[in-house]
Every structure is written in structure tokens, then in C-alpha cells.
N, C-alpha and C positions, 0 to 999 in steps of 0.2 A: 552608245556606251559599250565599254567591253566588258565581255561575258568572263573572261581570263582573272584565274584566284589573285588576290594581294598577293604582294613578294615577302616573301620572310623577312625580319627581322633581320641585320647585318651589324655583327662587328666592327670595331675598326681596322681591319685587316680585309673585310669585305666578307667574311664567311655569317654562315647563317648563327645566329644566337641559340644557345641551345635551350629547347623549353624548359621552363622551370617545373619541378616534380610538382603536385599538387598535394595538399598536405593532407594528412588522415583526419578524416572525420573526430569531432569533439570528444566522443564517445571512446574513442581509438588512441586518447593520447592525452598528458597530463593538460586538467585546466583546474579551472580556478574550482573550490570546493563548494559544496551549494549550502544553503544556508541551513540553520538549524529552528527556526521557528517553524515553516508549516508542517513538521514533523511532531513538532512537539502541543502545535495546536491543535491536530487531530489528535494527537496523545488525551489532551487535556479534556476534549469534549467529551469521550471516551470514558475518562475517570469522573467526569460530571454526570453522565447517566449511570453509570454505577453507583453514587452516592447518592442521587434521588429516586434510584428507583422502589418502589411499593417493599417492604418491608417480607411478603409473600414471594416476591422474585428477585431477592436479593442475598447473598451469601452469607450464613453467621461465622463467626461475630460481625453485627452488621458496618462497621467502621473500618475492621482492622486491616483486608484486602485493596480497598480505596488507598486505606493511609501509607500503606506500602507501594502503592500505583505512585500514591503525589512523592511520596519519600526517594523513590529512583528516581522520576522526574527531576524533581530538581537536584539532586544529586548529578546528574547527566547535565542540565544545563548548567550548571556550574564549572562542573570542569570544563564543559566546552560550550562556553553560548552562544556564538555568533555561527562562525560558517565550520563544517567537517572537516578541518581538514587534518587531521591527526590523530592516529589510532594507540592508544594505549593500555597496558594491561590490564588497567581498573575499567574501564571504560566500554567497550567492546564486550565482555560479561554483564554492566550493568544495562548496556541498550540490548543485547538478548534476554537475560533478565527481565527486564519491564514487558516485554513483546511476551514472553512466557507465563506472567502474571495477569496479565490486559487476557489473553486467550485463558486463561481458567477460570477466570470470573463470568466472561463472557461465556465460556461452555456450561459453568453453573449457572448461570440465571436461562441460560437455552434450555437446560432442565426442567428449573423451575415452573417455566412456563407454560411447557410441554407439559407436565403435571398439571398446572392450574385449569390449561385450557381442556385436560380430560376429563376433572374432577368439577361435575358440575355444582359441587358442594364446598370447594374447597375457596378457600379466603375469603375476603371481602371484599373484592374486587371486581365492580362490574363491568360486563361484558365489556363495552364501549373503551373505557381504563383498558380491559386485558389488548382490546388489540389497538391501543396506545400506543402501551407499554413494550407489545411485538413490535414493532417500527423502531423504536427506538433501540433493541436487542439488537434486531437486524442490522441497523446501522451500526453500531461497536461494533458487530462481527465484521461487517465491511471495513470499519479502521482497522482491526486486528489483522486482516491479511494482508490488507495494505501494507501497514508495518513489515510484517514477514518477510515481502517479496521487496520491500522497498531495503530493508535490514541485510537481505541474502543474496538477492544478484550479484553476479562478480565481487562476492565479499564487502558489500555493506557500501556505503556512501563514500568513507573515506580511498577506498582500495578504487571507486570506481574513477572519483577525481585524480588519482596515481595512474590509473590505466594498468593497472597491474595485472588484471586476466583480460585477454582478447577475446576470449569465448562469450556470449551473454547467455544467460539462464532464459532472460524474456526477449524475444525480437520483435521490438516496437517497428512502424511501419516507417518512421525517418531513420532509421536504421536502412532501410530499403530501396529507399529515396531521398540521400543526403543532399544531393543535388536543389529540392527543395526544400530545405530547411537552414536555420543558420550553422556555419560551418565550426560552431563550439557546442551545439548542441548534445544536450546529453538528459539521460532521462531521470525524473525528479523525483520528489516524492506526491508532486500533484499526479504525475503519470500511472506510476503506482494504485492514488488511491481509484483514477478511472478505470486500470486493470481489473484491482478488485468489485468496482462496484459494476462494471456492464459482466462481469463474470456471475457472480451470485444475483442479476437482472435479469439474465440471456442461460444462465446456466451450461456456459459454456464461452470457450474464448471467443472475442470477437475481431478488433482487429491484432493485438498481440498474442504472439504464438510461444506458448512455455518449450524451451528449447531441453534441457536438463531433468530428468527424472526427478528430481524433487521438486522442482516446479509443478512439474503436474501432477502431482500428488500433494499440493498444496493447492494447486485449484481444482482438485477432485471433491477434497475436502472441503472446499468454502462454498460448489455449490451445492452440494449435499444437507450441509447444514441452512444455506441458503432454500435449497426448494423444501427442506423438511417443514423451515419454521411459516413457510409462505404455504403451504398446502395447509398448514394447521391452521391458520390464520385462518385464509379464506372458508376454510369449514367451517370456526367459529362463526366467521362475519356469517353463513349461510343457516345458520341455525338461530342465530340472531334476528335478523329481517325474517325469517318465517315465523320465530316465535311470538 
């Protein structure tokens, strides 16, 4: 057998064909828009442990911040149900909106809790229930940044399917390696929520790296609040099993 490379590729004329450019990565150039449900079903879980949470860890009036959570909601899905692909005046204010509303709720019952769990007197809530109830905090706070970072990368869902900024705010690791991955790929808002959740887990990035100053100061914040409610937890839990 010969050791000697393949011959190129020839024209009809007998010259070599010239290679075809290789096209930009998914992420690097318009594709198709990503869908509007797993955004909006992490939305919804979100507003579901906000309205059953204990009356003690929950914002008053105890209805009116929820009904405003499901009100933008579907307002959002309405105008655009299916996939992002279109950004408009109303629209774009009301999905930072809901992300703005989802984190105040969520920072008020972070309070709350923090209270509850210092106040060995206060509500009626026992131990066991309070650190529930903490899990379940934790996790909204995990959808809430999720949202954030999933809402602000290179300008929101719809600008990323445009390809309208080349720069990314987060560099995911198929960013790195598009070689492995499929060649429309582009990152979701399932990616997103794993951002946020091995971030307020690990308390620090793991394998995506916040590229942009308010990036990391978005995930300064989530795990701060992440280790605060987790150091209080585990206290209670330890005062719990001794007592």
C-alpha cells in the first residue's frame, strides 16, 4: 500500500477544487429561534412555590405578587407562544419585568426565612417544614438567575437566534469545542438553568466561565445568596438533630 496523501479534488479543467469555507458555529450566526416553553415552565414552577409557600415566608398581600408573576406570564405567552423569535417594544420590558418581580419575591421570602430560622419563637412553623420550605427558596432563587442570565447573554433569546452580538457574556464549553457538538448548536435556556444551579451548588463557576462584568456580578450574587441560605439551613438542620 502506498504511504503517499489522496490527490485533491479536480475541476474540470484539471485544477484542484477549492475547499469550501466551513461555516460559523450555531451560536455565531442566524438559526432557528428556541422555543418558548422550558422558559416559561421554569417560570411557572417558580410562581407555584411562591403561592404555596407557609403564610410566615411569604410576601403580603399574600396573593397580589404571585397574581402579578402569572399576569406577565401569560401576557408573555400570549404575545409570543411558541418559539422567540421576535423582539418587540411590549415584550422585551415585560420578560425583564417578570425576571424583576420572580427576584423580589424571591429575595423577600430569603428574608423571611432568615428571620424565621433566627427567631426560635417565631411562627408556627416547625423545624422540619422550615428547612422544607429552605429548598424550595433555594430553588426559585436558582430559576431566578437562571432567567437573568438566560434573559441577558448577548441580549436575550431572540438577539441570540439574530446572532446579533458575537461577543458572549457566558462561555459555555461547546463554545470551545464546536468541533464536538452539532454544528447549530447554540445555548438554551436548559443551559442556563445548569449555569445557575452547579453555581449556587459549587459556589462558584464550573465548567462556564462569565465573560462580561455583569455576568459576574450576577453570579457573585446568586452564590452569596446561595451559600447564605445553605449555611443557615445546615445550622438549623444541626440544632435540630442535637436538640
Amino acid at each position: 500500500m502506498s504511504d503517499l496523501p489522496p490527490a485533491p479534488d479536480r475541476g474540470p479543467n484539471g485544477s484542484p477544487k477549492p475547499e469550501r469555507p466551513t461555516p460559523p458555529p450555531g451560536w455565531l450566526r442566524r438559526t432557528e429561534a428556541e422555543q418558548r416553553w422550558p422558559a416559561a415552565l421554569a417560570i411557572a414552577v417558580a410562581i407555584g412555590i411562591h403561592l404555596v409557600l407557609p403564610p410566615d415566608l411569604a410576601p403580603r398581600p399574600r396573593w397580589l405578587l404571585p397574581g402579578l408573576e402569572t399576569a406577565l406570564l401569560i401576557s408573555i405567552v400570549a404575545v409570543n407562544p411558541l418559539r422567540i423569535n421576535r423582539e418587540t417594544r411590549i415584550l422585551r420590558p415585560l420578560s425583564i419585568g417578570l425576571a424583576a418581580l420572580l427576584t423580589v419575591v424571591t429575595a423577600w421570602s430569603v428574608w423571611l426565612l432568615v428571620r424565621a430560622l433566627f427567631d426560635q419563637t417565631h411562627g408556627d412553623l416547625a423545624p422540619a417544614h422550615l428547612l422544607l420550605w429552605a429548598a424550595a427558596i433555594w430553588l426559585t432563587n436558582v430559576i431566578v438567575f437562571a432567567l437573568w442570565y438566560w434573559e441577558a447573554d448577548r441580549g436575550g433569546p431572540a438577539a441570540r437566534a439574530d446572532a446579533d452580538t458575537p461577543h458572549p457574556d457566558f462561555l459555555f464549553p461547546q463554545m470551545q469545542v464546536p468541533e464536538l457538538v452539532h454544528r447549530d448548536w447554540e445555548p438554551g435556556f436548559f443551559d442556563y438553568f445548569y449555569l445557575a444551579f452547579t453555581n449556587a451548588t459549587a459556589f462558584s463557576p464550573t465548567d462556564t466561565m462569565p465573560m462580561s462584568k455583569w455576568a459576574k456580578m450576577l453570579m457573585v450574587a446568586e452564590s452569596v445568596i446561595s451559600l447564605v441560605t445553605v449555611l443557615l439551613v445546615v445550622a438549623r438542620a444541626v440544632n435540630v438533630i442535637g436538640g
